[in-house]
Residue, then its C-alpha position, 0 to 999 in steps of 0.5 A: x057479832x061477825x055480821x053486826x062489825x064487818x056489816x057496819x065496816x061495809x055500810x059505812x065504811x069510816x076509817x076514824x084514822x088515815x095512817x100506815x103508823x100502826x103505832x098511831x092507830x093502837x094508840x087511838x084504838x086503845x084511846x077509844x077502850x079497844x085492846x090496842x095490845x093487838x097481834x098482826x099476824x105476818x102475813x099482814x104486816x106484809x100489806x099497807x095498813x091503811x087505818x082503822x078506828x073502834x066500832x061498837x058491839x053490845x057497849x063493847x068496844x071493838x078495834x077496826x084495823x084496815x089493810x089494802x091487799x094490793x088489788x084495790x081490796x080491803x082487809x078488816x081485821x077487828x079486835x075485841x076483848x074475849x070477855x064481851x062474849x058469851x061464848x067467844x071463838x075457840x082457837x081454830x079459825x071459823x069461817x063464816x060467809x057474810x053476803x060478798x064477804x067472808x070472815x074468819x075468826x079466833x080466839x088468841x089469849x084473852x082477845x077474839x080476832x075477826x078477818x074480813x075481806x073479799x076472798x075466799x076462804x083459804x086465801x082469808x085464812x092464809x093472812x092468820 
């Protein structure tokens, strides 16, 4: 899952939606089937939104919100339904290193949250 959301976030990079109106962007990710009901832990919310869209994994539809760090580095938060996995991620983050990136993911109620960026793992996991 992780290589196959963050992996088409890196190749090729579409925000479907330009905006820093998260208000927009929940509505066109839950337009596109994807929880738009989604958490934005603080630390996040402390970072420009720069837009997202809904990619797809095994016909699921997942949620892309994407935030600038600051530093000319991208954030990519995804958000999918904890239902289209077999067997999801539990609530304690699990880091994975994907070629230059590095993600982290949880399970939070009924939804699986993916982070990936450019950073190591603690600072990654300090936006949770």
């Amino acid at each position: 899952y992780e290589a196959r959301v963050v992996g088409s976030a890196v190749r090729e990079y579409h925000m479907e939606v330009v905006t820093n109106d998260m208000a927009a962007l929940r509505q066109h990710i839950a337009h596109g089937g994807a929880p738009g009901d989604y958490d934005i832990p603080d630390p996040l919310r402390q970072l420009e939104l720069t837009g997202g869209g809904v990619l797809t994994w095994r016909n699921n539809p997942v949620g892309m919100v994407c935030f600038d760090r600051g530093d000319r580095q991208m954030l990519f938060l995804f958000v999918a339904r904890a239902s289209a996995f077999r067997d999801p991620p539990g609530p304690k983050p699990q880091v994975t290193r994907l070629a230059d990136l590095i993600s982290v993911s949880l399970r939070a109620g009924d939804k699986c949250y993916t982070l990936a960026g450019p950073a190591d793992s603690a600072a990654l996991k300090s936006y949770l």
